[in-house]
MIROGU-618033 format. One record per residue (C-alpha): residue in one letter; residue number from 1; x, y, z. Coordinates in Angstrom, 3 decimals. Each point is the difference from the previous one (the first is absolute). Layout:
<site><res>A</res><n>NUM</n><u>X</u><v>Y</v><w>Z</w></site>
...
***
This chain:
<site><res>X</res><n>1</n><u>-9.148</u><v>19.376</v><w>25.371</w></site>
<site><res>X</res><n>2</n><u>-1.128</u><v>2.808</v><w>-2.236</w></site>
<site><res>X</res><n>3</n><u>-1.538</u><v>-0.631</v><w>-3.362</w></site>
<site><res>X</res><n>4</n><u>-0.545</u><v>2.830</v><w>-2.809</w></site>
<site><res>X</res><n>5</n><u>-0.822</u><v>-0.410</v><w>-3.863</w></site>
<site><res>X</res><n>6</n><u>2.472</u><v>1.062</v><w>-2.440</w></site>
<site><res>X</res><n>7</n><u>-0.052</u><v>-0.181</v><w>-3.689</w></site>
<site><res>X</res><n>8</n><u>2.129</u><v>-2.358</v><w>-1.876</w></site>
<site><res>X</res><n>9</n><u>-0.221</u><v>0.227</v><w>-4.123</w></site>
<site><res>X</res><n>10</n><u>-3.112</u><v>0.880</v><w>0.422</w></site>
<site><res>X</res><n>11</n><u>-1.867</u><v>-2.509</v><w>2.934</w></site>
<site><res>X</res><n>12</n><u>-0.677</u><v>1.460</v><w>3.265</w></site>
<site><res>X</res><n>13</n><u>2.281</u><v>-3.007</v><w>2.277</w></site>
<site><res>X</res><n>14</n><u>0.556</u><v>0.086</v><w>3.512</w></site>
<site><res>X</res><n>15</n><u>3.005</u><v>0.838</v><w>1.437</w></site>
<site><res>X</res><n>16</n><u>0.788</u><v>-0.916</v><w>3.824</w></site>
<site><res>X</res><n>17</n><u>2.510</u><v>1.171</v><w>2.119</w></site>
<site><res>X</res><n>18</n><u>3.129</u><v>-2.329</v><w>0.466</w></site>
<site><res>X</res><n>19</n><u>0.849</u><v>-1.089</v><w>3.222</w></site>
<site><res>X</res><n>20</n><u>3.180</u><v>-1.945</v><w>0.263</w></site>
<site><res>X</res><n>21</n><u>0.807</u><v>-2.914</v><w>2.408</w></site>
<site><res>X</res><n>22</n><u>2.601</u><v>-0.026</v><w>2.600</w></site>
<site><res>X</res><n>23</n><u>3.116</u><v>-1.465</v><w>-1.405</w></site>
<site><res>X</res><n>24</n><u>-0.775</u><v>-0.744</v><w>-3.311</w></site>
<site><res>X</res><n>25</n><u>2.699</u><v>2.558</v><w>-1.127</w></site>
<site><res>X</res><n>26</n><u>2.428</u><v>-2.635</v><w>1.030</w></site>
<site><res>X</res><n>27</n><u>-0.917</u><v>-2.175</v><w>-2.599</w></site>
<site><res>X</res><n>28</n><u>1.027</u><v>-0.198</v><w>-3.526</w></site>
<site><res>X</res><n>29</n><u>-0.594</u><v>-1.344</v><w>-3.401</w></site>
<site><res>X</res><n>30</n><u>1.229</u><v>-3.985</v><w>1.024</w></site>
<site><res>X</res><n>31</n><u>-2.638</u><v>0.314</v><w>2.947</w></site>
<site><res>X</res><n>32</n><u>-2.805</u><v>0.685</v><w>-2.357</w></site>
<site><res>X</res><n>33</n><u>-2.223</u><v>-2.610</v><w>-2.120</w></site>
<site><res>X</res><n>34</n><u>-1.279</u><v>1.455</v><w>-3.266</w></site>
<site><res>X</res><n>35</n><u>-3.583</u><v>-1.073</v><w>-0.898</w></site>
<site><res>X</res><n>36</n><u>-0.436</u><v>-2.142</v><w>-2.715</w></site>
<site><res>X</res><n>37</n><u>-3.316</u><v>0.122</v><w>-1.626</w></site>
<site><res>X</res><n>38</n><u>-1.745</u><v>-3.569</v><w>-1.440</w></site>
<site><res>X</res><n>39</n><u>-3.012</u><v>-0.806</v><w>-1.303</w></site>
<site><res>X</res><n>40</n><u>-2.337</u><v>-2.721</v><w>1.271</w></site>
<site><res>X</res><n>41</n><u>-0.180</u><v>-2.400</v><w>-2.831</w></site>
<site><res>X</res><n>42</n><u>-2.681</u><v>-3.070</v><w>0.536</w></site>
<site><res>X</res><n>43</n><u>2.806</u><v>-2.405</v><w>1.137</w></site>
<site><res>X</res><n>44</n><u>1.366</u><v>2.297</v><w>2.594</w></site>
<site><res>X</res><n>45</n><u>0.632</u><v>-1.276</v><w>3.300</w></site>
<site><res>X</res><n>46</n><u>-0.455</u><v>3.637</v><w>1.868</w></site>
<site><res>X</res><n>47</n><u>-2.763</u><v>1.959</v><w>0.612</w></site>
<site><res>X</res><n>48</n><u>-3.780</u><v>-1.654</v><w>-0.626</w></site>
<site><res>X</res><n>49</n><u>-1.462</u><v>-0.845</v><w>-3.542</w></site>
<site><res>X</res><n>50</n><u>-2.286</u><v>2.954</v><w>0.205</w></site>
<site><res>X</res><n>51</n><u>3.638</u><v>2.001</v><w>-0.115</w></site>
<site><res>X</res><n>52</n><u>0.514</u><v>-2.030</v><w>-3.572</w></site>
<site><res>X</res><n>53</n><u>1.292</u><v>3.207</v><w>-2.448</w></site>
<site><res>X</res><n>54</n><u>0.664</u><v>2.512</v><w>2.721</w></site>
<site><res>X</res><n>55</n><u>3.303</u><v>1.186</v><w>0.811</w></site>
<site><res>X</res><n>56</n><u>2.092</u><v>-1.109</v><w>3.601</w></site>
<site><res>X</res><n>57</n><u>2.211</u><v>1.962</v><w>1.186</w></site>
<site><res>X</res><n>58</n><u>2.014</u><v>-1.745</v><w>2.125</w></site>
<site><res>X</res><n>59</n><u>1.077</u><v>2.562</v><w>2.468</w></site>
<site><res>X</res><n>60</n><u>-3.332</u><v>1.319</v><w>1.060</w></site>
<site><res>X</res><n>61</n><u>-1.525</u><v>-3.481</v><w>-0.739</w></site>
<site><res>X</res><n>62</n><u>-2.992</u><v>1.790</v><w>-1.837</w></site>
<site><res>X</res><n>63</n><u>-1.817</u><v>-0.462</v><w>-3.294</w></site>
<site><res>X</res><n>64</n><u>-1.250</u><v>2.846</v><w>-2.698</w></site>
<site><res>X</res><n>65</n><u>-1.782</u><v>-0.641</v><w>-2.844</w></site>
<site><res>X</res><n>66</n><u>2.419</u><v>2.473</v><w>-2.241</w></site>
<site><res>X</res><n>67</n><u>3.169</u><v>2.294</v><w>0.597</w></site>
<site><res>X</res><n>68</n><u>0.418</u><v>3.221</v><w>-0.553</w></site>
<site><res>X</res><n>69</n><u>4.060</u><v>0.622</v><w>-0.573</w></site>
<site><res>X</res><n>70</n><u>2.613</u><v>1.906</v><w>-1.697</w></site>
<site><res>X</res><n>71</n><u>2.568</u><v>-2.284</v><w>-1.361</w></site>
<site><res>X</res><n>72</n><u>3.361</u><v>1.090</v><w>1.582</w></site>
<site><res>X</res><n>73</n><u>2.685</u><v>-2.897</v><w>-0.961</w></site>
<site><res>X</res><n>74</n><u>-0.504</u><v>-2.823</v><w>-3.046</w></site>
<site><res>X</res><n>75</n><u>2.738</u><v>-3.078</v><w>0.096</w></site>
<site><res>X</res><n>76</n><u>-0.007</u><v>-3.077</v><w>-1.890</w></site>
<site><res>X</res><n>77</n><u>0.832</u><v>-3.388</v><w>1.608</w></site>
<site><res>X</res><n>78</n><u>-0.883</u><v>-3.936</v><w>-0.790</w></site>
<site><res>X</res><n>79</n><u>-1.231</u><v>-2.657</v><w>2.022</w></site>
<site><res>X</res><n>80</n><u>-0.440</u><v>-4.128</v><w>-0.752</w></site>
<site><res>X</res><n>81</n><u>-2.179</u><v>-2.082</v><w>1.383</w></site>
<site><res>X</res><n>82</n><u>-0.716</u><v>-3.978</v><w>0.275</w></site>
<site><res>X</res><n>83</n><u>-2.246</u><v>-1.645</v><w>-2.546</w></site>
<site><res>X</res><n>84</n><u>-1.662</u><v>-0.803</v><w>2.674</w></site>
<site><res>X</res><n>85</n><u>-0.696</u><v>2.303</v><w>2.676</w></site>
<site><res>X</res><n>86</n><u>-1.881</u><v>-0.800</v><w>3.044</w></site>
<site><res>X</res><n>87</n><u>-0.208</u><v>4.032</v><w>1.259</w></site>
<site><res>X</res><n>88</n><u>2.193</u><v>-0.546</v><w>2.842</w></site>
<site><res>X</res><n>89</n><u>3.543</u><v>-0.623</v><w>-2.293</w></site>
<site><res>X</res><n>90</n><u>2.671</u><v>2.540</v><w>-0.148</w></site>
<site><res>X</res><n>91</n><u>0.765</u><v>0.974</v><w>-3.174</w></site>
<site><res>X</res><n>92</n><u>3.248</u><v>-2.195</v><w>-2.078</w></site>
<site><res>X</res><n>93</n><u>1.336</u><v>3.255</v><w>-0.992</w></site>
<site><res>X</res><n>94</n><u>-0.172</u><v>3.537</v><w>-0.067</w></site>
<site><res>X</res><n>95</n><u>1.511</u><v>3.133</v><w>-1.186</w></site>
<site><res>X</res><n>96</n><u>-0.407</u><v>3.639</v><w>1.271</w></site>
<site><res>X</res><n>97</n><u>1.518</u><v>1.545</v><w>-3.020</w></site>
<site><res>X</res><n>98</n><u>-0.919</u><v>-2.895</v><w>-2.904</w></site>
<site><res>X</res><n>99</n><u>3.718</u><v>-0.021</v><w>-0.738</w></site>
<site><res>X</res><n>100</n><u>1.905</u><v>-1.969</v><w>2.905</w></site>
<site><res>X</res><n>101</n><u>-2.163</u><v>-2.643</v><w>2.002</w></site>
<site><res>X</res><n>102</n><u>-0.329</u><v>0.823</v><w>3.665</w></site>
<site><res>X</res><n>103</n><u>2.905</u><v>-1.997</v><w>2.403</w></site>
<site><res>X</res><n>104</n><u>-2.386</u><v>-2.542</v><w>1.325</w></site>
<site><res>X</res><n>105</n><u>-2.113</u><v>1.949</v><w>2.245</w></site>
<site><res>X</res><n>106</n><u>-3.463</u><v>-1.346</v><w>0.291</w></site>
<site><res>X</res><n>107</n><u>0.523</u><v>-2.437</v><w>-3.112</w></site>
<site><res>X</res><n>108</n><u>0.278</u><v>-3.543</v><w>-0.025</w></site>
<site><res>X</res><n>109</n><u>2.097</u><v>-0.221</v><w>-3.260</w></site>
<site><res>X</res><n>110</n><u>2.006</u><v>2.675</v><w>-1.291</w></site>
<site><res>X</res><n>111</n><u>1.115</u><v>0.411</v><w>-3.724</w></site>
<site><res>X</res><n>112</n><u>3.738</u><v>1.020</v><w>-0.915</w></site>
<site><res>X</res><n>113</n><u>-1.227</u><v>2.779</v><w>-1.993</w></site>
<site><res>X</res><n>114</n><u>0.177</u><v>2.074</v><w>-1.851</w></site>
<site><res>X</res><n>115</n><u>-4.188</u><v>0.471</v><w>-0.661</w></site>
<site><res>X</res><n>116</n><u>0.470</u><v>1.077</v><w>-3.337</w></site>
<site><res>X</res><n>117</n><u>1.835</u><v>-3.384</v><w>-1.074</w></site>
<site><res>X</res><n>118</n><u>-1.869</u><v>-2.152</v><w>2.296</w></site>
<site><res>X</res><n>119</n><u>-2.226</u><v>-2.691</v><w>-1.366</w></site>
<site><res>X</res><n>120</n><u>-3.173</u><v>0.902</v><w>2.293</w></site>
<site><res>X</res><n>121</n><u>0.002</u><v>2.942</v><w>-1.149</w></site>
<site><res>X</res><n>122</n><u>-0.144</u><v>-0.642</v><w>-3.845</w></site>
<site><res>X</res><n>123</n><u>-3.030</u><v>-0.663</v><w>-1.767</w></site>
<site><res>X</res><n>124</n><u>-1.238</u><v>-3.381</v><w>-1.409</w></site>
<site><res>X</res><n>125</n><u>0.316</u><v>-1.272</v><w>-3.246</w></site>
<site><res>X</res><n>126</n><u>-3.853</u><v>-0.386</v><w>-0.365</w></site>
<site><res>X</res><n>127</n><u>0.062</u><v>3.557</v><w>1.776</w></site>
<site><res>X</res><n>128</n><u>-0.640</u><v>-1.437</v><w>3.577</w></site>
<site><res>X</res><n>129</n><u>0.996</u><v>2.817</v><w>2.261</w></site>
<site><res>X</res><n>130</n><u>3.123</u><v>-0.519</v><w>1.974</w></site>
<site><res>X</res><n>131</n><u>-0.429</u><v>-1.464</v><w>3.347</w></site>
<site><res>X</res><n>132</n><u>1.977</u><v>2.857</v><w>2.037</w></site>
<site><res>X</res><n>133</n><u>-2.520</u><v>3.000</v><w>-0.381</w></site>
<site><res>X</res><n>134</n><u>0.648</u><v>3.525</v><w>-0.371</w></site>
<site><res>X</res><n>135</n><u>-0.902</u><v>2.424</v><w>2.553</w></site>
<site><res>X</res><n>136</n><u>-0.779</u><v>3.718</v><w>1.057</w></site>
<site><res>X</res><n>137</n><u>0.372</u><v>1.717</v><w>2.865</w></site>
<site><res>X</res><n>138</n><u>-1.473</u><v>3.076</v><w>0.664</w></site>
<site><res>X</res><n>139</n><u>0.759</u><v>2.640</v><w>3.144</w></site>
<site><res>X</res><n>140</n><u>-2.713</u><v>1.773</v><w>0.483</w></site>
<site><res>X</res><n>141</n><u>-1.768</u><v>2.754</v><w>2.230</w></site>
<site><res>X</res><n>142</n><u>-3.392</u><v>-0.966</v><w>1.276</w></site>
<site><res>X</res><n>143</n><u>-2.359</u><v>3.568</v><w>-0.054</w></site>
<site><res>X</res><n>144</n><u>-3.118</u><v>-1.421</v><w>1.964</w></site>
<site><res>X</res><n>145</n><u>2.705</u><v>-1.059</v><w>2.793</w></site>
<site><res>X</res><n>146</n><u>2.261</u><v>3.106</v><w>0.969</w></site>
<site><res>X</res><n>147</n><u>2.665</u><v>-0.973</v><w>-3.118</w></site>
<site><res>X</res><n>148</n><u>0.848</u><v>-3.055</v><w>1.668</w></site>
<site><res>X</res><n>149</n><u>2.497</u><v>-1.517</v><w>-2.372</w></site>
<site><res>X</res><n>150</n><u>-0.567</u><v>-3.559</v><w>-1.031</w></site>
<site><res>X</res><n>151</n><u>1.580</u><v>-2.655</v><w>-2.484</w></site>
<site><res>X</res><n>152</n><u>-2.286</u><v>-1.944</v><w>-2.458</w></site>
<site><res>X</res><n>153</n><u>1.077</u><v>-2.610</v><w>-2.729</w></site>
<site><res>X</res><n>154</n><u>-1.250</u><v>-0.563</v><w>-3.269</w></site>
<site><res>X</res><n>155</n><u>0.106</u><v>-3.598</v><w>-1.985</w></site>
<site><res>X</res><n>156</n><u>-0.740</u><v>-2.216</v><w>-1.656</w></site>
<site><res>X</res><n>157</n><u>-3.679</u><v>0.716</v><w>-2.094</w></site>
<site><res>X</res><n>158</n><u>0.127</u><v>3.491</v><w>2.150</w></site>
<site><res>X</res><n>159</n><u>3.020</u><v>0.888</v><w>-1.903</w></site>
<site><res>X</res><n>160</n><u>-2.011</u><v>1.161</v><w>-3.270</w></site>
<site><res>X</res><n>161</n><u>-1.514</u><v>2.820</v><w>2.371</w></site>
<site><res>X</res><n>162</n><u>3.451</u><v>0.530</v><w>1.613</w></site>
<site><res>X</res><n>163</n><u>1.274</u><v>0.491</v><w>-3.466</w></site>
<site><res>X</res><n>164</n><u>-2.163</u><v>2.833</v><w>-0.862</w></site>
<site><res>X</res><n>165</n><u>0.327</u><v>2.010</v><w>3.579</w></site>
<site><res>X</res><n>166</n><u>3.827</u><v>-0.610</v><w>-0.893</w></site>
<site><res>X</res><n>167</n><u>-0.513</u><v>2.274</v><w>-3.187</w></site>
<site><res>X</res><n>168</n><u>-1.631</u><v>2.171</v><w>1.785</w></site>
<site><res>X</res><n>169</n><u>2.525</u><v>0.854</v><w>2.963</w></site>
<site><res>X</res><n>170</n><u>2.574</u><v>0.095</v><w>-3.013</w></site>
<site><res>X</res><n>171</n><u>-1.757</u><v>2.705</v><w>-1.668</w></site>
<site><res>X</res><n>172</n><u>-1.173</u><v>1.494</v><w>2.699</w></site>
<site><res>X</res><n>173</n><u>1.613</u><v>-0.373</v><w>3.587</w></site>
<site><res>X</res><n>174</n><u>-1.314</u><v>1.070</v><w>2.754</w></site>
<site><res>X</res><n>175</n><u>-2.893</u><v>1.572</v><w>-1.535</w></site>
<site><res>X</res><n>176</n><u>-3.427</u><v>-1.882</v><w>0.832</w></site>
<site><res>X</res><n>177</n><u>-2.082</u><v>-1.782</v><w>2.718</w></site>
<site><res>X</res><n>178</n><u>-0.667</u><v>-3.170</v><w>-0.942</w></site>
<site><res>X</res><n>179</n><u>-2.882</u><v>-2.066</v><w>1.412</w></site>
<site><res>X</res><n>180</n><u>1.171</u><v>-3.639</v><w>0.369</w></site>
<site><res>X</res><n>181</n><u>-2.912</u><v>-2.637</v><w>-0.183</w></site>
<site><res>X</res><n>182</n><u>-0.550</u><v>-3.026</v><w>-1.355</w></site>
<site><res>X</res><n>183</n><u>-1.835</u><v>-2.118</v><w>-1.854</w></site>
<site><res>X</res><n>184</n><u>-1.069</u><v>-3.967</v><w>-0.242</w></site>
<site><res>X</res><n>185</n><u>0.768</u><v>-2.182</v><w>-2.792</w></site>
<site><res>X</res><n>186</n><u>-1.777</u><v>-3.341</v><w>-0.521</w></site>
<site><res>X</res><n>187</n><u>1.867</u><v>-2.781</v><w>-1.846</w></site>
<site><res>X</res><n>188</n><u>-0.618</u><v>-3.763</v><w>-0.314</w></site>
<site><res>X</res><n>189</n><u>2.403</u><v>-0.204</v><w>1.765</w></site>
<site><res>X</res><n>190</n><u>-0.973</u><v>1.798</v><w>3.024</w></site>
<site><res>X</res><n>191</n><u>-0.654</u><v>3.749</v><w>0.929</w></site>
<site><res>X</res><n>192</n><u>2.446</u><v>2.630</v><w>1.095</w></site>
<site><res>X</res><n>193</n><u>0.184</u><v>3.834</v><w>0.430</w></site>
<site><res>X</res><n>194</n><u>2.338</u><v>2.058</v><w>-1.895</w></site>
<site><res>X</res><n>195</n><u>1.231</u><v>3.481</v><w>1.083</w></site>
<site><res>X</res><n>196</n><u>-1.535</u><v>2.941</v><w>-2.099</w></site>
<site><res>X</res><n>197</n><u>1.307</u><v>3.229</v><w>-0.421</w></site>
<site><res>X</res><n>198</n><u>-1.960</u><v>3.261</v><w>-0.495</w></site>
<site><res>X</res><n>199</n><u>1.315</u><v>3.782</v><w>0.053</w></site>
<site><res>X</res><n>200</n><u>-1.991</u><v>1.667</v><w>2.724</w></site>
<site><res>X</res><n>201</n><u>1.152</u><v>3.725</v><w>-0.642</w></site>
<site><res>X</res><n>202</n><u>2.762</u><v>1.708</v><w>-0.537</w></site>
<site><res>X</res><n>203</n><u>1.749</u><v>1.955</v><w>2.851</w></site>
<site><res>X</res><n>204</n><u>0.853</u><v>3.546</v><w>0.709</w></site>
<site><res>X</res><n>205</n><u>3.434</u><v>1.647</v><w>-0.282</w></site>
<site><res>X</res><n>206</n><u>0.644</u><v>-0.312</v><w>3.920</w></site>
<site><res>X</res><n>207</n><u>-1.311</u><v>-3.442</v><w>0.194</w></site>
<site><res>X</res><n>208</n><u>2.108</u><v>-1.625</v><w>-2.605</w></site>
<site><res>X</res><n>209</n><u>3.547</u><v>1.740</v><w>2.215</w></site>
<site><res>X</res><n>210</n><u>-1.595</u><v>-1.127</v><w>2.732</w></site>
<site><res>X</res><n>211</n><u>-0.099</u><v>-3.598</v><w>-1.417</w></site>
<site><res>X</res><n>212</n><u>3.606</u><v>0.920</v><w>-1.777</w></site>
<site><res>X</res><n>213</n><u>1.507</u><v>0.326</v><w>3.144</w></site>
<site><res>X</res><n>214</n><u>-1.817</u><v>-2.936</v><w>1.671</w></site>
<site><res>X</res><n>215</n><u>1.727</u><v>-2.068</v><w>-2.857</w></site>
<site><res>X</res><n>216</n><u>3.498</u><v>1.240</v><w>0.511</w></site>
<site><res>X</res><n>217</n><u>-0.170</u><v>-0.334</v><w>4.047</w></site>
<site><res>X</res><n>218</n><u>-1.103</u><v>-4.042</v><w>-0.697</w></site>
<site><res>X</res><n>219</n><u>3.375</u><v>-0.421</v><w>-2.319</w></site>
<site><res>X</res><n>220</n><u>1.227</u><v>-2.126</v><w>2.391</w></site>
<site><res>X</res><n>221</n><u>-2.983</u><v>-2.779</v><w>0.056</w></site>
<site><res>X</res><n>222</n><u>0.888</u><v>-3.504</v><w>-1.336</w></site>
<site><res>X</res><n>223</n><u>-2.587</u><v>-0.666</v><w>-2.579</w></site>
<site><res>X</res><n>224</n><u>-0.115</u><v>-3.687</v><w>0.371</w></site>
<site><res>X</res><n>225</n><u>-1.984</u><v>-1.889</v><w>-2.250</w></site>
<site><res>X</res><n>226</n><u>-3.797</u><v>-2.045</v><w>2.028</w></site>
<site><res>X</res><n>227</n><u>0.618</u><v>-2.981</v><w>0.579</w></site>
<site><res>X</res><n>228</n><u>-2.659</u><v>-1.071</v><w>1.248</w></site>
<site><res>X</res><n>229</n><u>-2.320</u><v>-1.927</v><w>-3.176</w></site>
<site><res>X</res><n>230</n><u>-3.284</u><v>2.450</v><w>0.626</w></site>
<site><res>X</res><n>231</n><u>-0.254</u><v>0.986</v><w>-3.350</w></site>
<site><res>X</res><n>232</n><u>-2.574</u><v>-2.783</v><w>-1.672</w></site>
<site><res>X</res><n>233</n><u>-0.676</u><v>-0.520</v><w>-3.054</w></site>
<site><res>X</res><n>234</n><u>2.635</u><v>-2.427</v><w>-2.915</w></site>
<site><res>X</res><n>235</n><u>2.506</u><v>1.349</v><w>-2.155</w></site>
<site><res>X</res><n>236</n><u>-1.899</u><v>0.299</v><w>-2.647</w></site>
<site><res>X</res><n>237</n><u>1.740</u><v>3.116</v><w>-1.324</w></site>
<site><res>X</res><n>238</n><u>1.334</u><v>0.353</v><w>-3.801</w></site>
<site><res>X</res><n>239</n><u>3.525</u><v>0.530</v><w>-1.115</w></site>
<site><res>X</res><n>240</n><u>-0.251</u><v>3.625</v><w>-0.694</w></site>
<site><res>X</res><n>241</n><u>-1.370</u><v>0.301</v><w>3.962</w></site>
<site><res>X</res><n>242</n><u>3.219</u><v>-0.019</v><w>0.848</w></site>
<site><res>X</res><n>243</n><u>1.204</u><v>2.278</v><w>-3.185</w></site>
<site><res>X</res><n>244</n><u>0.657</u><v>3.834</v><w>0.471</w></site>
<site><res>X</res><n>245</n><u>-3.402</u><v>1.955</v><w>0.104</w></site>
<site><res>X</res><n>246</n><u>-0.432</u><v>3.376</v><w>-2.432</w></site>
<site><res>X</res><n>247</n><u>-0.609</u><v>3.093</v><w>1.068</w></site>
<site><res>X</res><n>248</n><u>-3.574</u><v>1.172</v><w>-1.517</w></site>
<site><res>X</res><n>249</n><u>-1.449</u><v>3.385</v><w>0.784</w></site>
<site><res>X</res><n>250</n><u>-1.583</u><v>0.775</v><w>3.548</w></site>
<site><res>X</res><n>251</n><u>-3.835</u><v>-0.539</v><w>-0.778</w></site>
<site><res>X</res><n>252</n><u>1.602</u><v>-3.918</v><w>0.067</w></site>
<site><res>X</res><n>253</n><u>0.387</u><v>-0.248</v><w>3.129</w></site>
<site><res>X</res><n>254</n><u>-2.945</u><v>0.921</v><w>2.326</w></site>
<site><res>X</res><n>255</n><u>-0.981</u><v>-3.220</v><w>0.650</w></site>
<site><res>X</res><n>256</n><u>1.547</u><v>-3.207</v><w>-0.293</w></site>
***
């Protein structure tokens, strides 16, 4: 395989030939997994504790320490859990768009719906945050792996970060590399990692169509809300988590 170094907004990367492998133009999108990426939190049963705050992606089954990807797709779904979760419960509920719960796929007890009206979703008198928990879903392009295209979910205490990279790709688009890292939070009542959100750089002219057009030819992929309880950490969050964010300048948004 030959190997040469091209420049890419400004970094010399590699860039190998592609060899294809016999037959695999014979399959199409419903023979294809799309990685989802999760981070390690302390309670996780994969990977090793020494993996605790890295990344898993579950396709390649390895671990980074941070991400560098250009956000390609946002969507906005819900997900409930037990009071009491053991890690190894499917959710009660779920909803890929956090209007209609999902038809009883993977959850043990599904609401009627719709989310908006539904009690789990409404906060608490004594502002307890409601027990079905909002959630984002991001399709991204990962640039230290060839563009491979991966899903990752915000929520629960993850979504204040989530909120601010959602300004962002409002005002913006497809505009910036963002490094995705994260970072531990210690509680009394335990210790978690949250997702953290930093603009890398911005991209060139031909990257961000390149990117553009990656977007439109992944249309067609389901953005289905994790549900898979990896995230850590309580809901903890305040009302106005969950309001509409506004737009500041910019220079607000290089690191979240």
């Amino acid at each position: 395989m030959s190997k040469e170094l091209v420049t890419q907004d400004n970094q010399a990367v590699a860039k190998y030939e592609r060899y294809d492998v016999a037959g695999a133009d014979t399959l199409d999108r419903s023979d294809i997994v799309l990685p989802r990426v999760r981070v390690r939190q302390p309670t996780s049963k994969f990977g090793t504790p020494q993996d605790a705050g890295k990344f898993h992606n579950n396709l390649t089954e390895q671990f980074s320490d941070t991400i560098s990807a250009v956000v390609l797709r946002v969507s906005k779904g819900r997900v409930m859990w037990a009071d009491k979760f053991d890690g190894s419960d499917m959710p009660m509920c779920a909803s890929d768009d956090a209007q209609e719960p999902r038809e009883g796929i993977g959850i043990s007890d599904p609401q009627s719906g719709p989310c908006k009206t539904c009690p789990f979703s409404q906060w608490g008198e004594d502002h307890e945050p409601p027990r079905c928990s909002l959630v984002y879903t991001y399709l991204c392009a990962d640039r230290n792996e060839d563009d491979m295209p991966f899903l990752i979910s915000a929520m629960r205490t993850s979504v204040k970060a989530a909120k601010k990279l959602n300004t962002l790709v409002k005002m913006f688009g497809i505009r910036k590399e963002m490094s995705i890292g994260t970072v531990l939070r210690e509680e009394d009542k335990g210790q978690w990692y949250e997702l953290l959100f930093q603009v890398a750089r911005p991209l060139s002219q031909e990257s961000m169509k390149h990117y553009a057009a990656m977007s439109a030819s992944l249309a067609g992929v389901q953005m289905t809300v994790d549900t898979e309880n990896t995230a850590g950490g309580i809901d903890d969050l305040d009302d106005d988590d969950y309001a509409p964010s506004s737009a500041g300048s910019s220079e607000d948004f290089d690191g979240f």
